[in-house]
TIVEXNU-958503 format. One record per residue (C-alpha): x, y, z; residue in three letters. Coordinates in steps of 0.2 Angstrom, whole numbers, plus 5000, padded with zeros to 4 digits. Example, Ala and Ser with C-alpha at 12.3 -4.5 7.8 and 13.67 -1.06 7.14 Angstrom:
<batis>
506249785039Ala/506849955036Ser/
</batis>
This chain:
<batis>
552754795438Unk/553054935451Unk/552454815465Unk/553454685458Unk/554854805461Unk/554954865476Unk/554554695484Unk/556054635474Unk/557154785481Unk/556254745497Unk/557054565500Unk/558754625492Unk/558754745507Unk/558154615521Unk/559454475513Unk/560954595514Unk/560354655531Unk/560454475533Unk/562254455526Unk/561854365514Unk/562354395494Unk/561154415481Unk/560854495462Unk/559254565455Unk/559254445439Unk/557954565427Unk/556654445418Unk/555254555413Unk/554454595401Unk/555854525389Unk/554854375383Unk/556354265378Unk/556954265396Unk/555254225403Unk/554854095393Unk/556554015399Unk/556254045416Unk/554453955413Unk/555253815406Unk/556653815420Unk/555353805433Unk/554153725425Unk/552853885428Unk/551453865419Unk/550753975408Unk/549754095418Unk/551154145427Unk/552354275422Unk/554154285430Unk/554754445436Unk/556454405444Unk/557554295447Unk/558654325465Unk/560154195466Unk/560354195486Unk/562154125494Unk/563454185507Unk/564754285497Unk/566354225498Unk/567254425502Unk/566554575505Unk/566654695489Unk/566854885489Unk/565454965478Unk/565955015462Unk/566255205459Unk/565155245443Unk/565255435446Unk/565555535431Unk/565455705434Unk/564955745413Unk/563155625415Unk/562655765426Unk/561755905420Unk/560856055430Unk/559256165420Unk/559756085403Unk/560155935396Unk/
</batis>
């Protein structure tokens, strides 16, 4: 699984580098979503999907969402 990850994180990086739009579509280990990507795809059973990568040139240019919020942070305590 960690593999898995970081190659998936891996392409995301090289495809933006590239200018191209993509989303990490989570499919593992949640068994309802890989067996519909296997039937999708028509994987067979020995394989298990990871992820799913929709690639496409976006069609603008988003700012990143700012999430901060100052009260999830939390210094020697919870």
């Amino acid at each position: 699984m960690q593999d898995c990850s970081a190659a998936t994180e891996n392409l995301l990086i090289e495809a933006a580098h590239l200018g191209l739009g993509v989303v990490w579509l989570g499919v593992y280990p949640l068994e309802e979503r890989i067996d519909y990507v296997r039937r999708m795809l028509e994987m067979p059973s020995y394989v298990v999907p990871f992820a799913v990568i929709p690639v496409g040139y976006p069609a603008q240019q988003l700012l990143p969402a700012d999430r901060y919020n100052k009260d999830k942070i939390h210094q020697d305590k919870w």
